[in-house]
N, C-alpha and C positions, 0 to 999 in steps of 0.2 A: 538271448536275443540281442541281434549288433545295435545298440540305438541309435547309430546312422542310417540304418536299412528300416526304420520306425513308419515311417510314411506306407510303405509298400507290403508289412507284416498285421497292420491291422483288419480289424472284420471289415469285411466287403461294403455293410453301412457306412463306418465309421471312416473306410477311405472316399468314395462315394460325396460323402458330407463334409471331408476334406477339401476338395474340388471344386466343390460350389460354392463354399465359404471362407474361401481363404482371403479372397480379396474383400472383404465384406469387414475383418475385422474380430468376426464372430465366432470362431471357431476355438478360446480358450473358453467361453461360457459352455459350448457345447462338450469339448473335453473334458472339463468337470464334473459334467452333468453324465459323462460317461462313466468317469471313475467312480463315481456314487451307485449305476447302476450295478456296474460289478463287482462294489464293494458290498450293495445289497446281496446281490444274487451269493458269494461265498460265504456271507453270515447267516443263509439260511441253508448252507450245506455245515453248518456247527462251527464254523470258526470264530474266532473274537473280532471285536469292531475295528480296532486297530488290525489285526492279522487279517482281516478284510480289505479294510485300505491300500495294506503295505502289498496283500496280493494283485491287487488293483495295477496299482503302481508297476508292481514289475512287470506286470501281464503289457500293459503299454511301453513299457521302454525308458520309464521316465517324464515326468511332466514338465520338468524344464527342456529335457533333451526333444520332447516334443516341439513345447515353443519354438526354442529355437531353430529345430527343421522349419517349425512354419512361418517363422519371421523371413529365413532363408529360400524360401519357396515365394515367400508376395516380391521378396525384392526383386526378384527373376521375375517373376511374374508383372510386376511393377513395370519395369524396362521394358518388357514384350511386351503390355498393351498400351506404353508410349509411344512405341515405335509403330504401333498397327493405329494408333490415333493418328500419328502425324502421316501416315500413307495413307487413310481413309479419307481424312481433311485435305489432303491434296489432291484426293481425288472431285471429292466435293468439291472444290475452288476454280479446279479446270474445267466442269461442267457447267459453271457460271462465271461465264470468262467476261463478263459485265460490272457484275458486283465486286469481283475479283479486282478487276482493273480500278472501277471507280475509289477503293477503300485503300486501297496501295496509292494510288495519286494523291488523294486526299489528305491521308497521315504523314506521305511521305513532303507534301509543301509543309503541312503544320511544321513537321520535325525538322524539315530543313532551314525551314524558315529560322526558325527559335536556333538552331545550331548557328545559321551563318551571323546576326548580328549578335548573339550573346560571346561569341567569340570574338567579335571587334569588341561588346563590353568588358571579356576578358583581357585582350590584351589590351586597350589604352587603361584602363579603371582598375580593375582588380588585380593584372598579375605585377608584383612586387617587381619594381626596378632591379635591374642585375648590378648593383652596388652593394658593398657590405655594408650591413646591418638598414639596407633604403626604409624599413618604416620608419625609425628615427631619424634621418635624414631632413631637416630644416632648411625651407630657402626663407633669406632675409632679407627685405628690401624697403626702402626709405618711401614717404608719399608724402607731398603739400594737399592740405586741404583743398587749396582754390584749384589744382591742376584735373586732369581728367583722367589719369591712372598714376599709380606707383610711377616711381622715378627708381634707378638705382642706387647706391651707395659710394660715396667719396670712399679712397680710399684711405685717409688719416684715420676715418670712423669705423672703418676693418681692424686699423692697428687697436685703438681703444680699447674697443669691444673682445676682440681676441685676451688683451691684456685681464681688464677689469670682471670677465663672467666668470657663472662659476655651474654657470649652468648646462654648458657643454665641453662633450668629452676634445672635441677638436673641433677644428673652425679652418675656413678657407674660404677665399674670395676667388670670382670667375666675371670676366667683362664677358657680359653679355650679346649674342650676334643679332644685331639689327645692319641696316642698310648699307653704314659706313666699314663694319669688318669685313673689310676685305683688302689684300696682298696680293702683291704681284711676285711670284715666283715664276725663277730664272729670268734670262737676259733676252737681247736684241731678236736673236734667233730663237726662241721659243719658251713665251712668254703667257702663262695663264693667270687667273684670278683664284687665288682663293681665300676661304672663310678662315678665318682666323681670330682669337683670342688668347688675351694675357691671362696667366693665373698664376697663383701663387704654389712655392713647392708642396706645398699640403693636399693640394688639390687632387691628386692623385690617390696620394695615402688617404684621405676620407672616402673617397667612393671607392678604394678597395680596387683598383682597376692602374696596373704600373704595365710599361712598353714590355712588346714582345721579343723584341730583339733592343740592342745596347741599355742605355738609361734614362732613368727620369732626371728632374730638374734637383739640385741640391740648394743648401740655405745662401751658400754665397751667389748662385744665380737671380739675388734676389738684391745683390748690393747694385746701384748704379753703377755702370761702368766696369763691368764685371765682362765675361766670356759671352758674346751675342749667340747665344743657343735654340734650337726648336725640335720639335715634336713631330713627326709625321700621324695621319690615320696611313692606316693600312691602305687603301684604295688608292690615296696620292703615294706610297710608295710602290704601287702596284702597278700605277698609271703611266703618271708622269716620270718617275723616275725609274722606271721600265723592273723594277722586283729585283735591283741590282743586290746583293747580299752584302756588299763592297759597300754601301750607301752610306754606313754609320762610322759618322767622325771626317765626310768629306763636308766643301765647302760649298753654299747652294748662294743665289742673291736673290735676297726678299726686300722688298721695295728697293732694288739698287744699293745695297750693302750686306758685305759677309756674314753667313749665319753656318754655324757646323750643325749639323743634324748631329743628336745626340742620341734618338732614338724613335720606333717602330710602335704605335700602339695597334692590340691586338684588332682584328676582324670584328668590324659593325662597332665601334666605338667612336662616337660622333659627338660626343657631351662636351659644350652645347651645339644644341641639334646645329646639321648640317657645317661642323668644325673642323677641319680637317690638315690645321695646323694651329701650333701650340706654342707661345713665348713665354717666357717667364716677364715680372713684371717690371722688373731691372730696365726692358724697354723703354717705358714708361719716363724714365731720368729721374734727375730729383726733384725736377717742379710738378711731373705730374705724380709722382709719389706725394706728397703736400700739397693738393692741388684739393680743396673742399668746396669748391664752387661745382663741380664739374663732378655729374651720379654715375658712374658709368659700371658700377659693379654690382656686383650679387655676391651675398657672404651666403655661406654653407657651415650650418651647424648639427653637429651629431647629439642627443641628449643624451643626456647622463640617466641613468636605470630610475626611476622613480620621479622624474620631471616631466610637466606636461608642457603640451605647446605653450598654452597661456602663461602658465609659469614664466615659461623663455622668452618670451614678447616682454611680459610685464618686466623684467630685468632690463632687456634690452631698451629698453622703453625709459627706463631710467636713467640710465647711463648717458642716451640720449638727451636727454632736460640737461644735464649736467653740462653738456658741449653747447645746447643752446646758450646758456649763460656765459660760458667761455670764449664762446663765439658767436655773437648775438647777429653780427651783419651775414656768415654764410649761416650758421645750424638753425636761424628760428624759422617756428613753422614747420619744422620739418619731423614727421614720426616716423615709428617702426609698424611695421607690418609683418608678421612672420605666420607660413604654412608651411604644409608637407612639402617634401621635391616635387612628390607626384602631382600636385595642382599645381604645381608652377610648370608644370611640363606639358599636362593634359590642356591647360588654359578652361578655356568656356566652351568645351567640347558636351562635355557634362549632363544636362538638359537633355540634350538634343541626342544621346545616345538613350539615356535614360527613358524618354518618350516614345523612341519606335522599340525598346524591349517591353514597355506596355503594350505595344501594337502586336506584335509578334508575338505574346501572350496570349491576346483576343484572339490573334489567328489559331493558334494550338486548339483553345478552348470550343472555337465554332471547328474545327476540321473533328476534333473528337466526338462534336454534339451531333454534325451531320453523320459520321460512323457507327454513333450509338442508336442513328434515327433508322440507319440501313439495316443494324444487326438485329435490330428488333423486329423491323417487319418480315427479313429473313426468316427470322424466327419462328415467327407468327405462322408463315409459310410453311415451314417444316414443323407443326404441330402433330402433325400424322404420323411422321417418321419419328418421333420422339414417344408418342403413344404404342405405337408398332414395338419398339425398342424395348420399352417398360412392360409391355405384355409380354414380350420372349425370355423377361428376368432382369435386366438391366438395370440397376442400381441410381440411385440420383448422384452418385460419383462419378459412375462412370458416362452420364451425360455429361455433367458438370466439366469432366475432362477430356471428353472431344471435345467442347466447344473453346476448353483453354488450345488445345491444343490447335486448334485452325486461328485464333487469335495469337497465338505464337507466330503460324506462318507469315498471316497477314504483315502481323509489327516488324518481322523479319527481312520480308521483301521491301517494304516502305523505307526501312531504313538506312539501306544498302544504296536505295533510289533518293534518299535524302543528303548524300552524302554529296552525293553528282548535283543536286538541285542548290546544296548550299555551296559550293563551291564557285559552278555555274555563274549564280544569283550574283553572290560579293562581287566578284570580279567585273562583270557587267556593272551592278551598279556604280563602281567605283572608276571604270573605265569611261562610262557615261558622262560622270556629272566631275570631274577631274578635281576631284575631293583629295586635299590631302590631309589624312587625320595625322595626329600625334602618335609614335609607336607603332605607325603600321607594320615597319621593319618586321616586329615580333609577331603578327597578323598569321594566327592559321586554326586550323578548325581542331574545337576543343571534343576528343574524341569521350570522354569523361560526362561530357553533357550530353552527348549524341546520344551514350548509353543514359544517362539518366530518365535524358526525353521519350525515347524509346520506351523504359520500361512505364513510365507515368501513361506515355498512350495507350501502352499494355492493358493498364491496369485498370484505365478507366472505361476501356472498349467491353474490356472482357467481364467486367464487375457489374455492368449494367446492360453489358449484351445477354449474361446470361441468365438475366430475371426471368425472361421466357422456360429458359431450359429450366428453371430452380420450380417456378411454377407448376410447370409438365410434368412433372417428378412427385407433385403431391398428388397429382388429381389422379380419377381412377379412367385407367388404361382404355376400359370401354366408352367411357364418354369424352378420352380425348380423340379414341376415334371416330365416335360420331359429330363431334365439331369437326374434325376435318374432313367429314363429308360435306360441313358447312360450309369450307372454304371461307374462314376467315373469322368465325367467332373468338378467337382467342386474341385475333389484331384488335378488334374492337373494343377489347377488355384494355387492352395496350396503347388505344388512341390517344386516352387523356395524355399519358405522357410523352409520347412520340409528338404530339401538339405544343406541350408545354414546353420541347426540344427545341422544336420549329422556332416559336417563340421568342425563349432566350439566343437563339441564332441569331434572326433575324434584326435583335438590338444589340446585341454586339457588332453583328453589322452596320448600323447605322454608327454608331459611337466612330468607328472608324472611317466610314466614309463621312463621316464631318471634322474628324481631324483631318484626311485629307483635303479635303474642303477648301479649311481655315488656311493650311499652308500654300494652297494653292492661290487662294487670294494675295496673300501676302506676297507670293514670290510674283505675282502681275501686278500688285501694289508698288514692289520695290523697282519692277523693271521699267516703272513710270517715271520713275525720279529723277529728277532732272540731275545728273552728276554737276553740271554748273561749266560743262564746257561739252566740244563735239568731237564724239571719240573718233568719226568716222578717219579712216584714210592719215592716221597718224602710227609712226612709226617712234617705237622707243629704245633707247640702250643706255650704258651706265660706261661712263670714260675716268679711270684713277691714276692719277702718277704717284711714281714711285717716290717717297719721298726725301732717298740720299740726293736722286738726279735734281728734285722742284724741290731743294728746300727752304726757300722765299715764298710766301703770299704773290708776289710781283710775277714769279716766273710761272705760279700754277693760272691765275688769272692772263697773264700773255698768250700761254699755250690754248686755253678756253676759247679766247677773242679770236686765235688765227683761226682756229677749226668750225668756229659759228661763220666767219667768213667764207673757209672752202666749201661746206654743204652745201649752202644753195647752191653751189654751181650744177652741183649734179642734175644728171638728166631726169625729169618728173618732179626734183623737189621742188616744192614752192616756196614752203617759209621753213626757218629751222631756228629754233630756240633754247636754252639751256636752265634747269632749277635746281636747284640741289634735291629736294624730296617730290618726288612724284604724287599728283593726283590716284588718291585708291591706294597707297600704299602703307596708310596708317600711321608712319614716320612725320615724327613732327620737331621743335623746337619751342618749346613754351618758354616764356620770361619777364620780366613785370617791366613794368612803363609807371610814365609819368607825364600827366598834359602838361606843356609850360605855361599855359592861361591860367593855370587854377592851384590853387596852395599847396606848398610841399606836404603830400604824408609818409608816416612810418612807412621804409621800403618795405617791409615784410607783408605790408596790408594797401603794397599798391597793385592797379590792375595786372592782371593776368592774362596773356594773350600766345596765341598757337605764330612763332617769329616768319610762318608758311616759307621759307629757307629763300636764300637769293635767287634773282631771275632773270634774265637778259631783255634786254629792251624790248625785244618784241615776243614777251610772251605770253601777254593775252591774246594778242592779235593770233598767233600761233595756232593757240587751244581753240580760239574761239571763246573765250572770255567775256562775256559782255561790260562794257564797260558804260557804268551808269551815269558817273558823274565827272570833270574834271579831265585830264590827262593822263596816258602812259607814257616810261619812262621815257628819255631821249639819250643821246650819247652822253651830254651834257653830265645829264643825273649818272649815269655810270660813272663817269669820272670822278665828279665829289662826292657822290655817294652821300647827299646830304636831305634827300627826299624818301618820301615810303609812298604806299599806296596799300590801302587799308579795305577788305571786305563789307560788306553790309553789313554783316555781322557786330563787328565791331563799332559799327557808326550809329546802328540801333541803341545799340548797350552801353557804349559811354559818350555819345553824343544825341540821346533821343531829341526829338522836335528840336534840333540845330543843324548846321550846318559844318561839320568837321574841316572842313576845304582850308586851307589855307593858317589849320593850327599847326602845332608843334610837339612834338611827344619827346622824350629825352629820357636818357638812362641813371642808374645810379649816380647820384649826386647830382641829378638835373645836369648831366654832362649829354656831349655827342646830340642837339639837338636836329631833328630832321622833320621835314616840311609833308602835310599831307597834302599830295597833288591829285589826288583820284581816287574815285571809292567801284570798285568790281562785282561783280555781281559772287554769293557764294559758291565757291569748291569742295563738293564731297571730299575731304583730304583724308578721312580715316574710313570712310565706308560708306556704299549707296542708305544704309541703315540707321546710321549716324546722325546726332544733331551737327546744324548751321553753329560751327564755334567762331569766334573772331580770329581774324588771322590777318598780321600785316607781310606786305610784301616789300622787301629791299631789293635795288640790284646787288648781284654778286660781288664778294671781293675775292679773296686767295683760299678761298676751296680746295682741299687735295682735288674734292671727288667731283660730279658734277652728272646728271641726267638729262639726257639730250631727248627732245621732240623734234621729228620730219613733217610736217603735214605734206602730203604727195599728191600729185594729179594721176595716179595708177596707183596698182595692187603694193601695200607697202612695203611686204617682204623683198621686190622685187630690185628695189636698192641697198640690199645688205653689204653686197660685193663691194659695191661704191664705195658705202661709207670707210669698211675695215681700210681702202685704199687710201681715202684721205687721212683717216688716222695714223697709218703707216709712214705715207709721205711725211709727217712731219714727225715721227719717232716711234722707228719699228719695234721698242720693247714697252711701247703704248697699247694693252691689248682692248680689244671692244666686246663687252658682255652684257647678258642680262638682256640681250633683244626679245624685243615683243610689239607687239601691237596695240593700240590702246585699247581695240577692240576686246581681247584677248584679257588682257587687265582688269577689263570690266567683268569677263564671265568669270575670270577667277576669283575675282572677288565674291560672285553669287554663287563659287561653289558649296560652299554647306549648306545650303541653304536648298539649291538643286539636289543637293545629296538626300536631305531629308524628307522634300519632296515627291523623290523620287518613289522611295521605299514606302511612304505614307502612301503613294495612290496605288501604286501595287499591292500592298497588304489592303485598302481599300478595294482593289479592282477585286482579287483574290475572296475577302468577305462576302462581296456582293456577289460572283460568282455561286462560292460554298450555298449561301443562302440561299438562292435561285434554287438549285440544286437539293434542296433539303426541301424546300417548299413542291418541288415538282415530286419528291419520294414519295411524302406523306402521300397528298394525292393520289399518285399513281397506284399506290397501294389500295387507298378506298375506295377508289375507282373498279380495282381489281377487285375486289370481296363485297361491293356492294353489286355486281353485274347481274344477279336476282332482284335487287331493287329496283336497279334501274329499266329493265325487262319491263315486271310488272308496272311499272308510270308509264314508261311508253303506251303500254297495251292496257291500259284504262284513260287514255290522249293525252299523258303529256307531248308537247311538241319537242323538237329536239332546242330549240332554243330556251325552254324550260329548265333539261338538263344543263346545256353550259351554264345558264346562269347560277344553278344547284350546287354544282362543282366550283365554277369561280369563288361567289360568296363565301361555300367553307374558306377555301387558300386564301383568302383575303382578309376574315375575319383574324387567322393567324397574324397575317404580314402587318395590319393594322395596328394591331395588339402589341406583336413586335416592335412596329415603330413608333406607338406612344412609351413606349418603355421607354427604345433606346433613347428619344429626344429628350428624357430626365437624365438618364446617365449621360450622355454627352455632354449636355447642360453642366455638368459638376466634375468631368473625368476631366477634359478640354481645356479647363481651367490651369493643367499641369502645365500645358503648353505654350502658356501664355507670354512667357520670355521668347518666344520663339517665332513671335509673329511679329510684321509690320505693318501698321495704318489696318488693323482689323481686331476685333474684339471677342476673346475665347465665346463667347457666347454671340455671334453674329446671327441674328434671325433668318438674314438671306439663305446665308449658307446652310444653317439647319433644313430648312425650308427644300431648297436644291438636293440635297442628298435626302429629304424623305422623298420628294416627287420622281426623282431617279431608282430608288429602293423598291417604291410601290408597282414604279413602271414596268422593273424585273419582275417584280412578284407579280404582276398580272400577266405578261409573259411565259412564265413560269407554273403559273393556274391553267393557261386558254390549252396547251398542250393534252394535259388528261383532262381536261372537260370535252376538247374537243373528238379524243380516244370515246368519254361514254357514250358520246352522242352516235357513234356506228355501232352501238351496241344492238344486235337483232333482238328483238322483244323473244320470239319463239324460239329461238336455241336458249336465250335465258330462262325461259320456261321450261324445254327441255331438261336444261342443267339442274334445274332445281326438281 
């Protein structure tokens, strides 16, 4: 006998019982029980027990060679009734093109939602900088106790520290781009700004990132007075200097003196952000190479295999004390600070990404709870057909695996529609609130999570969808088809939890719409604030000279004075004024003082104040400034320059219940004394969110750079042409950048803050939505299966307003329920959020309060619907029916 042809050679039973039990599992206990009968049956024709057996045996073909046919038979078999599940369930799907749609919508925002900001959490937070070896990668930077953040690092305290550790494998310094980096590349004829920073040759070799075309910086570009060299990004070589291939080793002029391009860095390499030319630090000369008064850098250190950050602080840290002592009038006061790269890059983004992927959590968890609330009563629904099924032989597997199988569909199609939703979502939200996060560069949709999310809402739809089906499967066949003559006994078995769903929905909902809430306040808290001047109908832009052509103080302060004089002429301007650092711009000038009334102390322990940069005579009047006390400047005070004008700020804090007017403040060595003539009302300088710091005001002296205010009698854009004119007339390789509005200024400032607003009432609107919707299922459902109940109250007189009110009170004792939960977890979740808000308090009663009275208001909405359905319920067709 061939034992391949084994399947088809057996007795007509024993093929038969092949057939019906192969999928089942069961058919090597049966096989056994076969060979024993026929090893009976030829030990009673006189053969031995064994020679009974072995006859056995060969009479079937083999009992492994058996197995194996039927392992070979389910696996086919296996396949073919996947394949008639997944057309059966899509048959069922498209004949409830409701449910269908509603489960596909629903999972597919959960899944999108969690896809699109877990991938902005991907790439600013988690994914690893493109540097070699970036989790080691250390930024290093100096802090004074009394200032209000880190300062950067001298650069003598680079050399040291390079010299003396032992705790990194290499070390590099990078000037930092704040307000003032910026260059003017090429001449009279075409003339742009760009960002720019000095580093040192190493700078390169630690982050593992050298030009794509010519070369990087070597050690002698580091001697004063050495070859004036620079660095292109790709974009400015692609741009401005048209992708010439010719470019490397010719001569460009940056601020008005020769510089050879040495080299090309590759595509998207911007470090530090938005950089886009590169000097070595030879620029700098030899006084600013020994210049220790003056932070302007950032050291970059790589650790050594078995050194911890703390480690490296606490060294550095030491070496530090050591400079203090050496040099008690610049190092004291002054410590180390050292983190990853990655937080010096991300900044204080942190939080506030960290809070809407809790949010987008909650959404997942209510989109699957309202799915699990739908599959259930589906379920419940099909109690018949699952009965029906089990009486014609149908196995509890093979329910169990239709219902995987329509739960494959569902997650299938949602996630395809989640892809379009998260993509959609980002981009809107981001184009909205003109948020620029850190890293967005690298911004894209993490396909790794999509599948994860996917299978997570797989597994939770399908695991607790199919307690129905697991259920159906025990019970006996005939009594599940007389419950579904009952039309609904088996939901009712299933209310408790389909309730308990509603439930936890409905307080996760709420937990959400009180975060939104909370931010919501805060962002009409912040937009109250008085910034300390009037944004409206001002125009702004940022004027630099180059500094071979202005290299006198005399000649950069001349050129300021002629061009504050041609503005006003323009047509619409009214007033025009000049500061070095802009209101909203967070750029400041901190530096200690001394009263001349009052005893000399330690400079290292004298006041500390924000120097609010120089300012032209009239620019309070400009801003709109209020001016409380005293006088602003006059031509006069321009010229000596031997008066200030000081904040309130400041007049609080070291002049309480006196009058500052008319004292004197002086610098180290009680030098350079200057006269207080006027005290201002406070300027938001670092942000609407920010404390009132002190801050004095000078007029300007010989500024490279300088920031011009228009206040306009019309739309301000509308003199740009003007201005670039004036600035031309008096030297065409003067270029005009960084135009804006102050209007503009101000919203950019609130954009993180609109950003996460944004996203918090959406995923709130979104909760309260799903909830609605999971409250009006439940319902709808008991509505459906109580329609004998409610028949018979009618027809013993309930009135129809009996019934709604019957129906509300269920949905209500839900949503109630619901919202005494969520107001304790919000109470305690909210509190994450707490950095996040201004002038309001994670646990603000209002707001709680607001988002239950709006939650209950949907949920009563969301009840009157199917109550409103029972109430046209005909008494006598439900009598009928029953």
């Amino acid at each position: 006998m061939n034992p391949e042809r084994w399947p088809f050679t057996l007795p007509l039973r024993l093929r038969s019982l092949f057939r019906r039990r192969q999928a089942d599992g069961e058919l090597d206990e049966e096989l056994r029980d076969h060979v024993e009968r026929k090893a009976r049956e030829y030990a009673g024709r006189g053969m031995s027990g064994e020679g009974a057996r072995r006859a056995a045996l060969i009479e079937l073909g083999g009992l492994e060679q058996a197995k194996e046919a039927c392992r070979d038979a389910r696996r086919v078999n296996w396949v073919q009734d996947m394949v008639q599940d997944l057309r059966y369930g899509s048959r069922i799907l498209r004949k409830s093109p409701g449910f269908t749609t509603v489960v596909v919508v629903t999972l597919a925002l959960g899944i999108g939602a969690n896809t699109a900001i877990f991938s902005v959490v991907d790439s600013i937070l988690l994914r690893s900088l493109p540097f070699k070896g970036a989790d080691r990668l250390v930024d290093i930077t100096e802090y004074d106790p009394g200032r209000v953040d880190s300062a950067g690092v001298p650069f003598p305290d680079y050399v040291v520290w390079k010299q003396q550790n032992t705790v990194f494998e290499e070390t590099a310094a990078y000037f930092l781009i704040n307000a003032s980096n910026d260059v003017v590349l090429g001449g009279a004829s075409s003339a742009e700004r760009e960002r720019y920073s000095t580093v040192t040759n190493s700078f390169f070799d630690i982050l593992g990132v050298h030009p794509e075309r010519g070369h990087g910086f070597s050690a002698s570009d580091e001697v004063p007075g050495g070859a004036k060299v620079f660095l292109a990004s790709d974009a400015l070589w692609r741009g401005m200097l048209g992708g010439d291939p010719h470019a490397i080793g010719k001569t460009y002029l940056l601020d008005g003196e020769n510089y050879t391009l040495a080299g090309v860095m590759p595509p998207g390499f911007d470090f530090p952000k938005g950089c886009s030319v590169w000097v070595p630090t030879s620029t700098l000369g030899a006084r600013g190479l020994h210049d220790r008064i003056s932070h302007p850098y950032h050291v970059l250190g790589r650790l050594r295999p078995g050194t911890s950050l703390s480690q490296a602080e606490a060294q550095i840290e030491t070496i530090q004390e050591r400079l203090a002592k050496a040099y008690p009038n610049a190092e004291a006061d002054w410590h180390v600070r050292a983190q990853p790269l990655l937080d010096e890059i991300v900044g204080d983004v942190k939080p506030s990404l960290l809070v809407l992927l809790d949010a987008v959590g909650f959404i997942l968890l209510i989109a699957c709870t309202n799915v699990v609330n739908l599959m259930l009563a589906r379920s419940s629904a099909r109690e018949r057909e699952f009965a029906i099924r089990s009486a014609l032989g149908a196995g509890r597997m093979r329910l169990l695996r239709q219902n995987v199988a329509e739960g494959f569909l569902l997650v299938s199609m949602s996630s395809v529609l989640a892809v379009a939703f998260a993509k959609w979502g980002l981009a809107l939200a981001v184009s909205l609130t003109s948020v620029h996060l850190p890293r967005m560069e690298s911004l894209r949709l993490s396909v790794p999570l999509l599948a994860f999310l996917a299978a997570v809402a797989a597994l939770t739809t399908s695991l607790v969808g199919l307690a129905p089906a697991l259920q159906g499967s025990r019970q006996d066949p005939q009594g599940g088809l007389r419950e579904g003559q009952r039309a609904g006994t088996m939901g009712r078995r299933s209310q408790r939890l389909r309730n308990g769903l509603v439930v936890s929905e409905v307080a996760l909902a709420l937990v959400l719409l009180c975060g939104a809430g909370l931010m919501l306040r805060s962002f009409l808290q912040l937009n109250r604030v008085n910034p300390g001047f009037q944004p409206g109908h001002l125009l702004t832009f940022k004027v630099a000279l180059p500094g071979a052509e202005y290299p006198k103080s005399e000649q950069t302060k001349a050129f300021f004075d002629r061009l504050l004089e041609r503005l006003p002429s323009i047509p619409g301007v009214r007033d025009a004024a000049a500061i070095t650092f802009l209101p909203l711009s967070g750029q400041s000038d901190w530096g200690r003082f001394e009263i001349e009334e009052r005893p000399a102390v330690d400079w290292s322990h004298a006041p500390l104040v924000d120097g609010g940069g120089g300012v032209s005579i009239n620019y309070f009047r400009t801003l709109g400034i209020a001016l409380l006390r005293g006088r602003e400047f006059t031509t006069a005070d321009a010229q000596n320059r031997n008066t200030i004008v000081i904040n309130e700020a400041t007049a609080e804090k070291f002049w309480p219940g006196a009058d500052p007017l008319g004292q004197h403040i002086v610098g180290r060595n009680r030098s350079n004394p200057r006269e207080i003539i006027g005290i201002v009302a406070d300027v938001k300088s670092a942000g609407l969110d920010a404390q009132d710091e002190p801050e004095m005001y000078a007029p300007y002296g010989g500024a490279w750079y300088m920031n011009f205010v228009l206040r306009t009698n019309q739309e301000p854009a509308s003199v740009i042409f003007a201005v670039r004119a004036q600035v031309a007339a008096l030297d065409k390789g003067v270029p005009v950048y960084q135009v804006a509005t102050m209007d503009q200024l101000l919203s950019r400032s609130l954009a993180p803050e609109r950003f996460d607003l944004f996203l918090l009432a959406l995923f709130g609107l979104l909760a309260l939505g799903l909830a609605a919707v999971g409250i009006y299922g439940v319902l709808a459902f008991s509505v459906s299966g109580r329609t004998q109940e409610i028949g018979v109250r009618q027809a013993l007189g309930a009135h129809q307003g009996d019934i709604l009110r019957l129906i509300v009170r269920q949905g209500m004792k839900l949503a109630v329920a619901g919202i005494l939960l969520g107001i304790g977890g919000a109470a305690i979740l909210t509190r994450l959020m707490a950095s996040l808000l201004y002038g309001v308090s994670a646990t603000d009663p209002e707001t709680f309060l607001a988002a239950a009275v709006l939650l209950a208001m949907v949920a009563m909405m969301a009840c009157y619907v199917p109550a409103r359905r029972a109430t046209r319920v005909a008494p006598m067709a439900a009598l009928r029916c029953e």
